[in-house]
C-alpha positions as CSV (number, residue, x, y, z in Angstrom):
1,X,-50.8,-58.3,-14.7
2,X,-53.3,-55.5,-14.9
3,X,-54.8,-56.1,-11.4
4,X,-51.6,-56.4,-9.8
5,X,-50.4,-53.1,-11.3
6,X,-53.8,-51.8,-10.2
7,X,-53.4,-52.7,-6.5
8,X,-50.4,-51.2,-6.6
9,X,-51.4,-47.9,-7.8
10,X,-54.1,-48.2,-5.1
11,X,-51.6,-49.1,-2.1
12,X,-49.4,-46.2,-3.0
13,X,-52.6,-43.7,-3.4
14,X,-53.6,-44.7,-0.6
15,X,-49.9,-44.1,1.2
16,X,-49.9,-40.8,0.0
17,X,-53.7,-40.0,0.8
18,X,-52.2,-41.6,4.8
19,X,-48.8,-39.1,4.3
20,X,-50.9,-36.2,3.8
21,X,-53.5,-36.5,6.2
22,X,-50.5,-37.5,9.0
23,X,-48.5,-34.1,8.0
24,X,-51.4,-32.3,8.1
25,X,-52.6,-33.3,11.6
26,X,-49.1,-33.0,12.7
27,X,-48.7,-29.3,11.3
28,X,-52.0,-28.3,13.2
29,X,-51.2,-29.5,16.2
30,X,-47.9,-27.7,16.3
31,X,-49.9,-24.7,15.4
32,X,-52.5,-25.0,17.6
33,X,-49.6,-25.3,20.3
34,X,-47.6,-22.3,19.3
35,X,-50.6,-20.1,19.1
36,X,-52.8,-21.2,22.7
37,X,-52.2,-19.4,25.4
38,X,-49.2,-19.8,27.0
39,X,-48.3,-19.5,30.8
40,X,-46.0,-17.1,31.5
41,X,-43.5,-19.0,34.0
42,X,-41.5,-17.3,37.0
43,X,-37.9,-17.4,37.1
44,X,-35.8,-18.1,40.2
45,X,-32.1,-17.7,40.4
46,X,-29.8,-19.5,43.0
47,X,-26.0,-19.3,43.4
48,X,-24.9,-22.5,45.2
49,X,-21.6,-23.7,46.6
50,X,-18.8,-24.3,47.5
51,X,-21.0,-27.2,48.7
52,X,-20.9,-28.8,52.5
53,X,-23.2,-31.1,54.7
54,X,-26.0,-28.7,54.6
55,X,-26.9,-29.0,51.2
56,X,-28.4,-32.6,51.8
57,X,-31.5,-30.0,52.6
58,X,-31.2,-28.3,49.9
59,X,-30.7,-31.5,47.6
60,X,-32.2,-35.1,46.9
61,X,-28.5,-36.6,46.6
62,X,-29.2,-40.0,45.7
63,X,-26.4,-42.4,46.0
64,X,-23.7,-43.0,44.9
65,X,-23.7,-39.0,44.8
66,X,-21.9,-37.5,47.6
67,X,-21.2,-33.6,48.5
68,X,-17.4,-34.2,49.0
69,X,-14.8,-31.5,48.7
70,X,-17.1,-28.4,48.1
71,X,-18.7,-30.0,45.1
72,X,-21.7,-32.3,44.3
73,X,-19.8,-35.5,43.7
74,X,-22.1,-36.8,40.6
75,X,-20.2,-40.1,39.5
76,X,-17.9,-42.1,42.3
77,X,-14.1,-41.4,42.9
78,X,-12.1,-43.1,39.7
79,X,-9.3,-43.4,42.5
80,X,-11.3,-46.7,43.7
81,X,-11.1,-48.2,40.3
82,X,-14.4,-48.1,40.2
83,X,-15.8,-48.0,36.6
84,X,-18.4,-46.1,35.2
85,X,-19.7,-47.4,32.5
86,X,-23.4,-48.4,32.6
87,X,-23.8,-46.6,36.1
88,X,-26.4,-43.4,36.5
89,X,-26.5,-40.8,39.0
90,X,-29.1,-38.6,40.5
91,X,-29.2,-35.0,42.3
92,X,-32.6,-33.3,42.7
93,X,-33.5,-29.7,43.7
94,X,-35.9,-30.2,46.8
């Protein structure tokens, strides 16, 4: 019964030796990301809308998005009885 006690010590040392090493690598990489030198990034600001035809310019509407009554239709008319589950929508800034 020894050597089974024995191989058990040795497989949970050898967990906690793996635990260790893992949270150490893990905490110096998040260092060595928060202290590397960072990119300072530009800001833009738009105002957009009320939104018509000429927005398909402006916009990767990809259907079933529309622009429809001023706005950027994202998910379809629920007037249609059309359902939405398991359906995704996309709108890109060009």
């Amino acid at each position: 019964m020894t050597s089974s006690s024995s191989l058990s010590s040795t497989y949970h040392m050898k967990l906690k030796q793996l635990v260790i090493i893992t949270f150490g690598m893990i905490l110096l990489l998040f260092l060595a990301a928060t202290f590397s030198n960072s990119q300072i990034l530009e800001t833009s600001q738009y105002k957009w809308g009320p939104f018509d035809q000429s927005y398909y310019n402006t916009f990767a509407v990809i259907k079933p998005v529309t622009i429809s009554s001023e706005a950027l239709q994202i998910t379809p008319d629920s007037a249609r009885n059309f359902t939405h589950a398991n359906h995704s929508s996309r709108v890109f800034f060009n």
